[in-house]
Structures are given as structure tokens and as C-alpha cells.
C-alpha positions in Angstrom: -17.2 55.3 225.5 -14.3 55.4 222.7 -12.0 57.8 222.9 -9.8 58.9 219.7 -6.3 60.0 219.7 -5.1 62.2 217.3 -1.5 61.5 217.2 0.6 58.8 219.4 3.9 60.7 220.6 4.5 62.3 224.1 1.1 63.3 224.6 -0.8 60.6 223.2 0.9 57.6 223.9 1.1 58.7 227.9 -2.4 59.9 227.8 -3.2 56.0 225.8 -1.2 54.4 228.8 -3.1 56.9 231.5 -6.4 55.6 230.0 -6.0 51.6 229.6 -3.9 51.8 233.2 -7.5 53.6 234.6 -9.5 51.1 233.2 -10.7 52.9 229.9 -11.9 50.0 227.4 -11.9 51.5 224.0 -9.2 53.7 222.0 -9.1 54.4 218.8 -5.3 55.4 218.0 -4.1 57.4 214.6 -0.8 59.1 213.5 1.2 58.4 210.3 5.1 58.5 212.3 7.7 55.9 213.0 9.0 55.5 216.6 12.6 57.3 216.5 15.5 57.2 218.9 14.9 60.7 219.7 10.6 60.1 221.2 12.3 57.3 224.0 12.7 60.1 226.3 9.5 60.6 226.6 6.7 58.4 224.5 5.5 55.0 225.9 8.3 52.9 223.2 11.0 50.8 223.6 14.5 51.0 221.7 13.3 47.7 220.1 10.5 49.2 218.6 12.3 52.0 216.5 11.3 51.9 212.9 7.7 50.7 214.2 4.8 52.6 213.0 3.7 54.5 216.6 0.0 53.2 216.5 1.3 49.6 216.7 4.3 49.5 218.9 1.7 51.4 221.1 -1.1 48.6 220.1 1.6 46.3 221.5 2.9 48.1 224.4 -1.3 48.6 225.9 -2.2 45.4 225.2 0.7 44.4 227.8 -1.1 46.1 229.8 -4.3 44.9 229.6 -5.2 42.1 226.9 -8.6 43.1 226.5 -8.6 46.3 226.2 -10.2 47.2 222.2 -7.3 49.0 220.5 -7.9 50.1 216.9 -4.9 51.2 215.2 -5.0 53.5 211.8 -1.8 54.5 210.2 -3.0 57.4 208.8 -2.2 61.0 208.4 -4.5 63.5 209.7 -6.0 66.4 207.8 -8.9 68.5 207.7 -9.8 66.4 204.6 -10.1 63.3 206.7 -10.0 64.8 210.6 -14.2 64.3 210.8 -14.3 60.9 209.0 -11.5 59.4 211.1 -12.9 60.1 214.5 -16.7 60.0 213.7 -17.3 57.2 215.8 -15.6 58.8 218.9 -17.3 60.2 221.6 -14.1 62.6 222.7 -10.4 63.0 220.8 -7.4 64.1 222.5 -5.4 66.1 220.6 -1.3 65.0 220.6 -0.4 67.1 218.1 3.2 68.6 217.3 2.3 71.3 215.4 -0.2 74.4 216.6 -2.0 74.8 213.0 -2.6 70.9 213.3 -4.1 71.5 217.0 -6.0 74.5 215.6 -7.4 72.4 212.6 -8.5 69.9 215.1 -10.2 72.0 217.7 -11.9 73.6 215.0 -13.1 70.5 213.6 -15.2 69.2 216.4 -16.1 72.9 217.8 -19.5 72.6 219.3 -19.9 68.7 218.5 -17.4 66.5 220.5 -15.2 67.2 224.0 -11.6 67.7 222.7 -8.9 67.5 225.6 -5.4 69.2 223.8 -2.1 70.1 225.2 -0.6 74.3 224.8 3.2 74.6 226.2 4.7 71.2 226.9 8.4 72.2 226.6 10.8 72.8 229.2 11.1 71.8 232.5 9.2 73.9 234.7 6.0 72.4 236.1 5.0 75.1 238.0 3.1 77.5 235.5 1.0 74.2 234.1 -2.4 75.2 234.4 -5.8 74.1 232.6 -9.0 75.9 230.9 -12.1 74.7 229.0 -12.9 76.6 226.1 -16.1 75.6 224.8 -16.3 72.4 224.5 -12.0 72.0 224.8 -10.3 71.4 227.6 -6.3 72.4 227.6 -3.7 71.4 229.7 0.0 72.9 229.5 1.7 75.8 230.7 0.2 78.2 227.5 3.6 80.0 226.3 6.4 77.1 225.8 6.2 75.6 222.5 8.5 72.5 221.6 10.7 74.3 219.1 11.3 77.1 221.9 12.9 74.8 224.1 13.4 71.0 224.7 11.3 68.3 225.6 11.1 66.5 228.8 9.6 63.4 230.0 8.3 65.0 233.5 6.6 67.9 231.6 4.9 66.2 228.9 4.2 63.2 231.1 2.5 65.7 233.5 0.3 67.3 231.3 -0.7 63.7 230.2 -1.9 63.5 233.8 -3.8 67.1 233.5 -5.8 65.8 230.5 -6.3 61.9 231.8 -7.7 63.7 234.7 -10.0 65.5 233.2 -11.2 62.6 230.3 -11.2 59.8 233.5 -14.0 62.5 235.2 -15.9 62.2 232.3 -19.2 60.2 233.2 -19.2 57.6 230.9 -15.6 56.7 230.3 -15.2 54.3 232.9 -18.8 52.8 233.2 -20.3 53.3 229.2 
């Protein structure tokens, strides 16, 4: 199974190290963004890989991981122009967007024709209201009301809504074995 990400910050790049880590084989990883000082508090990147394009410091930092592991790399902004074409050969995307009108464009690309795991309310610090729903043919993980520019962003938050989507992509049958 190859499973697309749609955008390699908090989300992504912890969901991208949840996956290889678990033993998923194939990811197929897109954003257009640089890693900056300000993402090492909580994306998979290292201060010596600021300035890097984020799909290839994460390229780098997976294949550490696990050598074999097929990483394909687009530098690439998404768009509902290109959103279909980029991830036609996936059979699920997770959704590590910044932006809600990006998520929205996103889930409403593949509505009714591929799983889509997304994140609603990663910011703060509070870990206690994270919750999860499938909508269709969505699964969301988050806490539903905190939105990054309503307060900051912390690595135990977003790192544990990682965890709330890996779960459900790793229960998946045919992400492990296919």
C-alpha cells in the first residue's frame, strides 16, 4: 500500500516517521516549504537541515531509519489544480496541512474515492480534549476548536495527534502486509 502525504511539517513528517518506524514500505511525500528554525520544535529536522526543501531532509532523515523503505519525494505545491494528479497512485493521503481551506480542498478532493486521515485543532498544550471521528471516508484526529494561529504549537500536541492518525492508517488492512 502507498500512502501520500500532503504536506511534511508537524503533522506529516511525525506521521512519515510513525509509518517507516511501524514498518510501512511506501510513502509518497509532497510540500513546496523549506525547513526553518522555527518547525525544530516539533517536525522530524535537524538544525543542519534548515534551508532544506522538507520532502528531502525528510527523505534523508527516514531513510536513517530504514534504508529500504521507497520514499518518493515531490517538491511541489499542492492545489486543487494538481491535488488528484499528484496523489493518484495512492491508496490513502494524510492530510498535514497548515491552512483549513487547504484541508477542506483536500478532503473534498478525494470525497467518496480514497481514505483521507487529517488533523482539526493541534495547537496548544492540552491533550485532554483530543478526540477522533470518521466522516465518510475521513478520519480526523485533534482536539476540533484550537487552530495554530489561536495559540502556539507544541511538539507533545502535534506529535500526539500524529499518533491518533498513525493509529488509525497502521489498522488499515493492507498497510503493513500489501
Amino acid at each position: 500500500m502507498k500512502i501520500g502525504i500532503a504536506g511534511v511539517g508537524g503533522i506529516g513528517s511525525n506521521v512519515a516517521l510513525n509509518l517507516v518506524r511501524s514498518g510501512v514500505k511506501q510513502l509518497k511525500l509532497v510540500d513546496f516549504d523549506r525547513v526553518e528554525p522555527g518547525n525544530l520544535n516539533r517536525q522530524f529536522y535537524f538544525a543542519d537541515q534548515i534551508g532544506l526543501f522538507k520532502v528531502e531532509a525528510l527523505k534523508i532523515n527516514l531513510s536513517r531509519i530504514n534504508p529500504k523503505v521507497h520514499l518518493e519525494a515531490q517538491v511541489q505545491h499542492i492545489d486543487a489544480q494538481n491535488c488528484a494528479e499528484l496523489f493518484f497512485d495512492c491508496d490513502l493521503i494524510v492530510e498535514g496541512f497548515d491552512r483549513q481551506v487547504d484541508k477542506k480542498m483536500l478532503i473534498e478532493t478525494f470525497a467518496n474515492t480514497k481514505n483521507v486521515v487529517s488533523a482539526c485543532g493541534i495547537a496548544g498544550s492540552d491533550l485532554s480534549t483530543i478526540r477522533s471521528r470518521r466522516i465518510g471516508n475521513s478520519y480526523i484526529a485533534g482536539d476540533f476548536a484550537t487552530d495554530c494561529h489561536q495559540a502556539p504549537l507544541f511538539s507533545h500536541k502535534v506529535t500526539t495527534v500524529a499518533n491518533y492518525m498513525s493509529e488509525f492508517i497502521l489498522c488499515q488492512p493492507g498497510v503493513l502486509h500489501g
